[in-house]
C-alpha positions as CSV (number, residue, x, y, z in Angstrom):
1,X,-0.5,36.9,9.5
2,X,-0.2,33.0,8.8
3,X,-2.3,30.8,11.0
4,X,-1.0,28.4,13.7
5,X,-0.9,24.9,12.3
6,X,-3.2,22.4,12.7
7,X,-2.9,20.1,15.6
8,X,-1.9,16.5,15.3
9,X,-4.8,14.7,14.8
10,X,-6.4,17.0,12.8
11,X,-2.7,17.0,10.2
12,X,-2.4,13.0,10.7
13,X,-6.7,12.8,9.8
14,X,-6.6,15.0,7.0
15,X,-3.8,14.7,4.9
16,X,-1.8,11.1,6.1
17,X,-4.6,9.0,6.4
18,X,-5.9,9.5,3.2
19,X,-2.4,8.3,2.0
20,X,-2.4,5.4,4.0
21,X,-4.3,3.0,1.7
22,X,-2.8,-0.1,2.0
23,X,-4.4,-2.7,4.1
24,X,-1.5,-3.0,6.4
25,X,-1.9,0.7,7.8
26,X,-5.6,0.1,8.9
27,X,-6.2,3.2,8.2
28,X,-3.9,5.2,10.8
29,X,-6.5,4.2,13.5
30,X,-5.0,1.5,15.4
31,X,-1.6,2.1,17.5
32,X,0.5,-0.1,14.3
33,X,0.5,-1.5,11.3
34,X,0.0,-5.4,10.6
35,X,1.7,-6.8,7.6
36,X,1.8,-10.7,5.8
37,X,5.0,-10.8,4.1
38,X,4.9,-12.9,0.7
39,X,5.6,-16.5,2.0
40,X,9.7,-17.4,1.8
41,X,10.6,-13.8,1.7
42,X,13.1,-12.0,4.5
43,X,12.5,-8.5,6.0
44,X,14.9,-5.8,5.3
45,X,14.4,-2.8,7.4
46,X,16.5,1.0,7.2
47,X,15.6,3.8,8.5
48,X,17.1,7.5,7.5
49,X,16.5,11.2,9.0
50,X,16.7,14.5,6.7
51,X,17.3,17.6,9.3
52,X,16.7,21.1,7.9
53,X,19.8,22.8,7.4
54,X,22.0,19.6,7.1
55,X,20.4,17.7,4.4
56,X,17.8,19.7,2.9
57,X,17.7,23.3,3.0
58,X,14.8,25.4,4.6
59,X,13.9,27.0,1.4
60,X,13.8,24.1,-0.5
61,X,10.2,23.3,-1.7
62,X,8.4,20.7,0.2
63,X,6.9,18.7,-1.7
64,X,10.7,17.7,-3.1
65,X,11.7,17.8,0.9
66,X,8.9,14.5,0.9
67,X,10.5,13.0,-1.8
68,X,14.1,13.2,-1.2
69,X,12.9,11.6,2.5
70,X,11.3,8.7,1.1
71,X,13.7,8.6,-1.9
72,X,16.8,8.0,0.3
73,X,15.3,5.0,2.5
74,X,14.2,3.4,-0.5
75,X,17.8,3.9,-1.8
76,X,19.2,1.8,0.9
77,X,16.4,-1.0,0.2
78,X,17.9,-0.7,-3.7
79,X,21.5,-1.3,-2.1
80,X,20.8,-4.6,-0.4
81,X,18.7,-5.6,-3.5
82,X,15.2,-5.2,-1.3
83,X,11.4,-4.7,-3.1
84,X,10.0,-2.2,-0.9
85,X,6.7,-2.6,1.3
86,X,5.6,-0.1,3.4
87,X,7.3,2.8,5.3
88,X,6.7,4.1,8.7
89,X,7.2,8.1,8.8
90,X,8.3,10.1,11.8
91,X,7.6,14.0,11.8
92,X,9.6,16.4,14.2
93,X,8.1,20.0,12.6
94,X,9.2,23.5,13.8
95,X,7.2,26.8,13.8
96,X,8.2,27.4,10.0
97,X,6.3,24.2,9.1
98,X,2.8,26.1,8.7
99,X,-0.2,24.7,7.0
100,X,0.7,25.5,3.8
101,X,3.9,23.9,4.3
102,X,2.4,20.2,5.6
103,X,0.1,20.7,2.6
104,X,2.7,21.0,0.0
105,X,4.4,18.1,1.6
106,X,1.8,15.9,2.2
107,X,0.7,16.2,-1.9
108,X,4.5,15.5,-2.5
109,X,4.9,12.5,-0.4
110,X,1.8,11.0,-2.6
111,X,3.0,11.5,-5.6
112,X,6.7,9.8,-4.0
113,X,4.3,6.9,-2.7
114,X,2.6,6.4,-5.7
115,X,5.8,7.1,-8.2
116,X,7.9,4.4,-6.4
117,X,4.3,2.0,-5.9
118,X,5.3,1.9,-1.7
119,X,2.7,2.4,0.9
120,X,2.3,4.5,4.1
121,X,1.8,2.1,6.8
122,X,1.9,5.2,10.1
123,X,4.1,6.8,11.3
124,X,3.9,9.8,14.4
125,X,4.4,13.8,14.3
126,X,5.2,16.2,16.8
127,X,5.8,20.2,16.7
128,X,7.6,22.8,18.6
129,X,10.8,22.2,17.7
130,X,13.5,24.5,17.0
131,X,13.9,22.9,13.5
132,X,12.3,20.1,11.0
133,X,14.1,16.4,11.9
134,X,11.7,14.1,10.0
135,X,12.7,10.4,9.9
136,X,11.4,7.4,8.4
137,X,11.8,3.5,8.3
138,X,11.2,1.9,5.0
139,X,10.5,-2.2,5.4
140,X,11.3,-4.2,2.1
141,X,11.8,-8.2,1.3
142,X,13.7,-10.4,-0.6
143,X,14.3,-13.9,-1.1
144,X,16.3,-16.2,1.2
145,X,19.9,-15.7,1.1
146,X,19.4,-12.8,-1.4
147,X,19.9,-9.6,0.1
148,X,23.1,-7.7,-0.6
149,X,25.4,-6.6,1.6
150,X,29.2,-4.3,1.9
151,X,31.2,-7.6,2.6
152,X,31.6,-9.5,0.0
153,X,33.8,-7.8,-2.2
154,X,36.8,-10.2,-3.3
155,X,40.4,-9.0,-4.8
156,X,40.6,-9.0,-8.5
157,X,36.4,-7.8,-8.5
158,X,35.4,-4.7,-10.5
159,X,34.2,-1.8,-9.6
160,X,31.1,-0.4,-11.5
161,X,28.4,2.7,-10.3
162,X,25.6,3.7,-12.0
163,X,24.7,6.8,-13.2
164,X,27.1,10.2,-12.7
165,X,28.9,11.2,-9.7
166,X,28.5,14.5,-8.3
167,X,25.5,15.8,-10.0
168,X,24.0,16.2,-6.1
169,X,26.7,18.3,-5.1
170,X,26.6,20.6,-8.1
171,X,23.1,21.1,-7.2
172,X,23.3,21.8,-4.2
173,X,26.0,24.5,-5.2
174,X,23.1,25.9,-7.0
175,X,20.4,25.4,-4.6
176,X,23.1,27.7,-2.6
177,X,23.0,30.4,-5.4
178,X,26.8,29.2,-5.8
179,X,26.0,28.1,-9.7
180,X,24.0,29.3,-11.9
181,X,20.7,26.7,-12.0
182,X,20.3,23.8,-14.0
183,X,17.3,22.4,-13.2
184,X,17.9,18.9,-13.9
185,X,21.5,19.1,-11.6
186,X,19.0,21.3,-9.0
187,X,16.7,17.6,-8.9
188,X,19.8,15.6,-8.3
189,X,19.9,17.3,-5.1
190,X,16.7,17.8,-4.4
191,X,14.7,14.8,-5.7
192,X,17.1,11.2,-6.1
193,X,15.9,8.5,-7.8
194,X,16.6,5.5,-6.0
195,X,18.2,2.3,-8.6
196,X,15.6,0.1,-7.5
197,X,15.6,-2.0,-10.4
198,X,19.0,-2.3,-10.1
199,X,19.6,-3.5,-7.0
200,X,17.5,-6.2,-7.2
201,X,18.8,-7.5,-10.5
202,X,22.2,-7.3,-8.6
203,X,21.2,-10.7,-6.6
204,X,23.7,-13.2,-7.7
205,X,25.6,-10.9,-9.6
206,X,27.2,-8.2,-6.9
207,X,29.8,-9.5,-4.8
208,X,29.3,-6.6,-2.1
209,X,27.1,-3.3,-2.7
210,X,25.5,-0.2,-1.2
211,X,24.5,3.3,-2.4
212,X,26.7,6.8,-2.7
213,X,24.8,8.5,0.2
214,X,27.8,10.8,1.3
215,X,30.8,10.2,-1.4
216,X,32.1,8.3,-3.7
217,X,35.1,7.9,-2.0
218,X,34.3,7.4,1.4
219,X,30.9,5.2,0.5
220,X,34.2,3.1,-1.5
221,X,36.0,3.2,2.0
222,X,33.2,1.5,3.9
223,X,32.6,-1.3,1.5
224,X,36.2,-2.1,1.2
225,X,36.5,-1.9,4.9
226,X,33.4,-4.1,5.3
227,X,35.0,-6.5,3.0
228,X,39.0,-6.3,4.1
229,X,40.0,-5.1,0.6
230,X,41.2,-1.6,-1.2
231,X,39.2,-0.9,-4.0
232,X,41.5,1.2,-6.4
233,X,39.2,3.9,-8.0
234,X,40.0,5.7,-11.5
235,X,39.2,9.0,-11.4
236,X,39.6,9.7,-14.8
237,X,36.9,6.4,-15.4
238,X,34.2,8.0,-12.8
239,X,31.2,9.0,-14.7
240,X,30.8,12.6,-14.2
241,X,28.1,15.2,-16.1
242,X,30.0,17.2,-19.0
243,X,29.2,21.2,-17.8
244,X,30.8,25.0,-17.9
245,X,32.9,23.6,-15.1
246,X,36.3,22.5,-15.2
247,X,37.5,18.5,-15.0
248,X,40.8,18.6,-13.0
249,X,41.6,16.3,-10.5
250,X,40.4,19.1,-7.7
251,X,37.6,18.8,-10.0
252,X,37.0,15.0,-9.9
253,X,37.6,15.0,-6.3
254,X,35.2,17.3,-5.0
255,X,32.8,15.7,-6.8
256,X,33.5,12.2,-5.6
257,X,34.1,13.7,-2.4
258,X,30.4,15.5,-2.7
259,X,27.7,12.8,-1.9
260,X,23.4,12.7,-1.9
261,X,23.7,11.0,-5.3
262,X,22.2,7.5,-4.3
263,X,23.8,5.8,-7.1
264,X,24.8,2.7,-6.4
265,X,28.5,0.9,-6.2
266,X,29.0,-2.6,-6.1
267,X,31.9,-5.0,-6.8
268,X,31.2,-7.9,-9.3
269,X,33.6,-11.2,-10.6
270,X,35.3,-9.7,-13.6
271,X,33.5,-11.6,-16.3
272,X,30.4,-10.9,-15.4
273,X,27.5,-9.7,-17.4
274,X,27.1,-6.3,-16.2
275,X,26.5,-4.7,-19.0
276,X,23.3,-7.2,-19.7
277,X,22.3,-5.7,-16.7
278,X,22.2,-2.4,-18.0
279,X,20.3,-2.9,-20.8
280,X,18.0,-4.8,-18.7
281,X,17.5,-1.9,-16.0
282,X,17.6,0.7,-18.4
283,X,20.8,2.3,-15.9
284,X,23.9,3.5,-17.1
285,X,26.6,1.5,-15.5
286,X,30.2,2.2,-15.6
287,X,32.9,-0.1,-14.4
288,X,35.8,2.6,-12.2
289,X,38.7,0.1,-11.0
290,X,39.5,-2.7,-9.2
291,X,39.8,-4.2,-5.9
292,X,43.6,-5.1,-4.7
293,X,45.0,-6.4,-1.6
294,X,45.4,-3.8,0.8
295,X,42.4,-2.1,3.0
296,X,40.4,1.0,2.4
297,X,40.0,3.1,-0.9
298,X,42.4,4.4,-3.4
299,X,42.1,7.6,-6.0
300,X,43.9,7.0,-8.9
301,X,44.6,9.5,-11.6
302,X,47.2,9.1,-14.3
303,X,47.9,6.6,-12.4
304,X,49.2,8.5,-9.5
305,X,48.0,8.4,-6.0
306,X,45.3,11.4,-5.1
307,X,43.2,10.3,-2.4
308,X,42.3,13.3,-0.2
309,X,42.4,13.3,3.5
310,X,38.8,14.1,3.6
311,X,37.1,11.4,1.6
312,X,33.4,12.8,2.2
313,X,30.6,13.6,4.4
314,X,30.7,12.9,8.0
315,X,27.7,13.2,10.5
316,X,29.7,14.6,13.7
């Protein structure tokens, strides 16, 4: 029979407070953190929430569950070209949550912390829900006038991602027991790497940017919508990962259709030195079309037009 959980402060003064080094958390005793920015930086602030059953599943293990939640904030910071800080972490648990569980997660979100070199400043947990909503707000800075944003993008740009697009939906086909596993397709899903390095090499490069959080194709759509342009993607030119799957257009699509890559796409002057970037990163980059007059986004293949009605994931 497994034992009820521990209670809150018990959970938050065993296993989060010994995470909470940094000066800024005062050690989880006081009701919030106080932080000194570096003089002549701004604040960038985001905040994201992984629910069990909609963007992790309930059998996944939890120690990647604590990275893929710090993972994806941090991803957001990489989009507007942010050096993270601190985070703030918000824990709604359910019955199924059990010690063991919090312990496994707990040792995962250290090694996230200490992989990425961000600090828990607090945060707040409660129990007794019908299912796991944890949420968390990850505070970064940059210099003045430096922080990337969707609305910049101008006609005649390029279009460059990094890395490959649709690895995280082929895992999750897998996590599914729809595919046959691959491990390193099953950590797509399960444990992103946010391009930190990236974005904040971007700075005065990008012309608009954010990360693939729920398709290629509809991530595309915002930006250009934020900016008042089309961007005109090449299917064929969308980096993809070679595998005993087929690359048709239905293919192509449903991967750039599949999202939780957190790769980032971003616009840049044609000219510029992108690929300098690369090296300098150490990210593959790849450049995938062009923005034109028009509004919205645009899948090209053979030079046809093959943008699908449903251009990704939609919270409803």
């Amino acid at each position: 029979m497994t034992a009820p959980p521990k209670g809150e402060r018990d959970f938050i003064a065993s296993a989060l407070a010994p995470l909470a080094t940094s000066v800024a958390a005062r050690g989880l005793a006081d009701d919030g953190a106080v932080w000194a920015p570096p003089l002549g930086r701004e604040l960038v602030f985001t905040h994201d929430i992984l629910a069990c059953g909609v963007h992790y599943l309930g059998n996944d293990p939890p120690s990647d569950i604590a990275w893929k939640l710090l993972a994806v904030n941090l991803s957001d910071l990489a989009a507007m070209g942010a050096r993270p800080a601190g985070v703030l972490m918000g824990l709604g648990l359910s019955a199924a949550e059990d010690d063991d569980w919090r312990a496994a997660f707990t040792a995962g979100l250290g090694r996230a912390l200490a992989h990425f070199e961000v600090a828990l400043w607090g945060g707040d947990t409660v129990t007794g829900l019908d299912r796991a909503v944890l949420g968390l707000t990850a505070i970064g800075d940059v210099l003045p006038g430096q922080a990337l944003g969707r609305g910049g993008a101008q006609i005649g740009d390029d279009i460059w991602v990094s890395g490959s697009i649709g690895d995280a939906g082929l895992g999750l086909a897998m996590a599914q027991g729809r595919l046959p596993v691959d491990k390193a397709l099953l950590n797509r899903f399960r444990r992103p790497t946010p391009r930190l390095a990236l974005g904040r090499a971007l700075a005065g490069v990008a012309t608009a940017c954010m990360d693939v959080s729920d398709g290629l194709l509809i991530d595309a759509d915002r930006l250009a919508r934020a900016s008042g342009v089309r961007l005109a993607i090449d299917l064929d030119a969308v980096p993809v990962t070679a595998g005993p799957w087929t690359a048709s257009i239905a293919d192509r699509l449903a991967r750039a259709t599949a999202g939780d890559d957190y790769e980032l796409l971003f616009t840049a002057a044609t000219g510029s030195d992108v690929a300098a970037l690369a090296v300098a990163t150490k990210t593959p980059l790849t450049r995938i079309g062009r923005v034109v007059e028009g509004l919205g986004v645009q899948a090209l293949a053979g030079g046809a037009d093959v943008t699908p009605s449903r251009l990704g994931w939609e919270h409803r």
